[in-house]
C-alpha positions as CSV (number, residue, x, y, z in Angstrom):
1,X,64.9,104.0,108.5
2,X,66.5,105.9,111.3
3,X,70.1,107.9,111.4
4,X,71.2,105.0,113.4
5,X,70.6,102.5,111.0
6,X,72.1,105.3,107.7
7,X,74.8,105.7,110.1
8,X,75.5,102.0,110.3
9,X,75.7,101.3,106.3
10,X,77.8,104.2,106.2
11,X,80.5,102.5,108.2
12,X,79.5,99.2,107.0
13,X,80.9,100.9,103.6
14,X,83.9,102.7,105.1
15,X,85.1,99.4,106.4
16,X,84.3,97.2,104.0
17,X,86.8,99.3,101.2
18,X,89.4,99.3,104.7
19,X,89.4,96.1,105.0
20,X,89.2,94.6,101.5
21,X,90.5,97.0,99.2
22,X,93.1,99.6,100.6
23,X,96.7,98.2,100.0
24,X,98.8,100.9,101.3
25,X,100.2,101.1,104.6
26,X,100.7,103.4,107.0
27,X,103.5,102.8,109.6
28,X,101.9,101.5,112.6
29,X,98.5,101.4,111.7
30,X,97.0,98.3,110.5
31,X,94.1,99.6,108.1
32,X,92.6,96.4,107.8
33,X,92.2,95.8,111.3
34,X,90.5,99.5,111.5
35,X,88.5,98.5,108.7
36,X,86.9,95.4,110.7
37,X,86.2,97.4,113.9
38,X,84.3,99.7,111.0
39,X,82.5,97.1,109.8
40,X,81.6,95.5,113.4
41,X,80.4,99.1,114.7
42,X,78.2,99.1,111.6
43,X,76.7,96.2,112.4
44,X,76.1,96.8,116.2
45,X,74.5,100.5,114.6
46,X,72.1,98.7,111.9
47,X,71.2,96.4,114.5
48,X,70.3,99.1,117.4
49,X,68.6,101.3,114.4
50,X,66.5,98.3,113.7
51,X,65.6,97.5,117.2
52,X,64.6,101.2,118.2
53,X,62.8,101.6,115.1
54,X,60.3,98.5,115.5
55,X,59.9,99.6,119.2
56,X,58.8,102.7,118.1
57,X,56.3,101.7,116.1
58,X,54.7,99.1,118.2
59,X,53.9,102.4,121.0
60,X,50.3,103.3,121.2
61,X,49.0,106.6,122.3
62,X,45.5,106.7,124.7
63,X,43.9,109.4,124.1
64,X,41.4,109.8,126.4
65,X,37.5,112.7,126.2
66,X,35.7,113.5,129.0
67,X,32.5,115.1,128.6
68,X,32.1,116.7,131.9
69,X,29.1,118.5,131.5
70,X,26.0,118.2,133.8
């Protein structure tokens, strides 16, 4: 798991308690609203965290020996 995808759940969290359960308001500022865009960034984070993480994996290093002696 990369900071990426910790990063992600971490908003995922921030805007999940934004969006669902804050009550108070604040005048002109729609916490709710805030609280989605949270929760959308964390998914585009998980998501790119995920991606970068397999494609990493998958690389494979040539290491290559010569022997050059005659």
């Amino acid at each position: 798991m990369s900071t990426t995808t910790g990063s992600g759940i971490a908003l995922l969290v921030i805007g999940a308690v934004l969006a669902f359960a804050v009550k108070d308001s604040i005048a002109g500022v729609n916490l709710a609203m805030i609280g989605y865009i949270c929760l959308g960034a964390g998914v585009l984070a998980v998501i790119l965290g995920l991606v970068t993480n397999a494609q990493a994996t998958r690389r494979t290093n040539v290491v290559e020996h010569r022997d050059d002696t005659v």
